[in-house]
N, C-alpha and C positions, 0 to 999 in steps of 0.2 A: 348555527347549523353544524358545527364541527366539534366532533366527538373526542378525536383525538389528533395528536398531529402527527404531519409526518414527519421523517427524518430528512434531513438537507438533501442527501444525495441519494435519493430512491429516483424507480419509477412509481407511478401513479395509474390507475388503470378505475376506469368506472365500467363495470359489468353492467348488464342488461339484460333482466329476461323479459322478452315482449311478449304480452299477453293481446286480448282483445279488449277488456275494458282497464284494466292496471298494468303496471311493469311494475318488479324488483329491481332494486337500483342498489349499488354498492359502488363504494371508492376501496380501493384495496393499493396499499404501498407491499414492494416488496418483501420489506425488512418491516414496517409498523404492521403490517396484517390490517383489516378493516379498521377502516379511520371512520365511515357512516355509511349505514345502511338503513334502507326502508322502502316503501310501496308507494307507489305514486300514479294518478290518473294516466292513462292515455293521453289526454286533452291537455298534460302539465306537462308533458315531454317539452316542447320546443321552449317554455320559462324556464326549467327548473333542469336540466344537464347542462344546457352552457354554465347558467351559474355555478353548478359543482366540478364545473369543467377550471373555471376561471380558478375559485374559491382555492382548489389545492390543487391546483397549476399540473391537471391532467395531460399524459402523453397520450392516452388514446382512451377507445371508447369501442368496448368489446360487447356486440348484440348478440345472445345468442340465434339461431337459424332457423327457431318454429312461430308460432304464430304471430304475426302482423310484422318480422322483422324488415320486408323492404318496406312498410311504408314509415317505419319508425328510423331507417335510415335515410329515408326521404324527407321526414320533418327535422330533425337533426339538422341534415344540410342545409337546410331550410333557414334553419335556426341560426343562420352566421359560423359551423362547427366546418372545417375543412372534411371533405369527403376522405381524403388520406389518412385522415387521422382515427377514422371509424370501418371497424373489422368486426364481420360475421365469420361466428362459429360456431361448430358443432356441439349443440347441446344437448347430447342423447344423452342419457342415466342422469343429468341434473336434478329433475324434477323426484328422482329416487332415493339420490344423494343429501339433496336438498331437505328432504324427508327426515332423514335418518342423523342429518345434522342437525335439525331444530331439535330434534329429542335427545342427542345429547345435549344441548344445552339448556332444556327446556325439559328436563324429567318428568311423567307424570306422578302424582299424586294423591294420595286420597285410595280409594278402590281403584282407579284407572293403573295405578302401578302393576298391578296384579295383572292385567291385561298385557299379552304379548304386543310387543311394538310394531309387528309385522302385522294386528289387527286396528292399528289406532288407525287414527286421523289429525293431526293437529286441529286444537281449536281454532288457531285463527290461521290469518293468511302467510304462507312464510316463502312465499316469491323472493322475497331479499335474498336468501342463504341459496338458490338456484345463481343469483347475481354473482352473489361473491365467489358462488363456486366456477362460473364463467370466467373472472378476473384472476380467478387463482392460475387456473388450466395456464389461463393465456400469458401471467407472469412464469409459471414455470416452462413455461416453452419455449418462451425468452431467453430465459437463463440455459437450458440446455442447446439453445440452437447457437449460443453465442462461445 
């Protein structure tokens, strides 16, 4: 499951954008940047965060605050995860950002180049880069409130 490691002495922070039928999910170090990201069922939340919780020994668990987030902090807790350890926040302009992050990474190609990016759409789903963007926020907020 693990993409890259982390460093010994980071935080660890798994982002979350809750949707209705999928979440994006990211592990984000402060210092390694995204260690794994991807999209995962609704229905997979309570298997499949403790284990990435466990895996690289997360400090917390940042949901962003639009759709389905209390009940995904509900199953969470559910899930054996301390409530302490799981924080909503605001994830206004993610799904923007989120955007304009897969296509830098994710150039189009072909004839779609030629098409402004402010008219695309990514081909597939890119929930994840909303996640990491949630984990970023919330690791740098850290570091400046400290």
């Amino acid at each position: 499951m693990r993409e890259k490691m982390p460093q010994s002495d980071e935080r660890i922070v798994i982002g979350v954008d809750p949707g209705k039928a999928k979440c994006g999910i990211a592990v984000v170090g402060e210092k390694s940047g995204v260690l794994w990201s991807g999209i995962i069922g609704v229905d997979e939340v309570e298997s499949y965060i403790p284990r990435l919780f466990k895996e690289f020994g997360a400090d917390a668990i940042v949901i962003g605050s639009g759709t389905g987030s209390r009940e995904l902090v509900r199953r969470i807790a559910g899930a054996g995860i301390d409530k302490n350890l799981v924080v909503v926040a605001d994830e206004r302009f993610t799904t923007l950002e989120a955007r304009r992050r897969y296509f830098k990474e994710h150039p189009p190609k072909g004839l779609r180049r030629l098409i402004p990016i402010s008219l695309q759409t990514p081909p597939e789903p890119y929930d994840q880069y909303a996640a990491i963007l949630l984990a970023e926020r919330y690791l740098a907020k850290r570091v400046r409130d400290e």
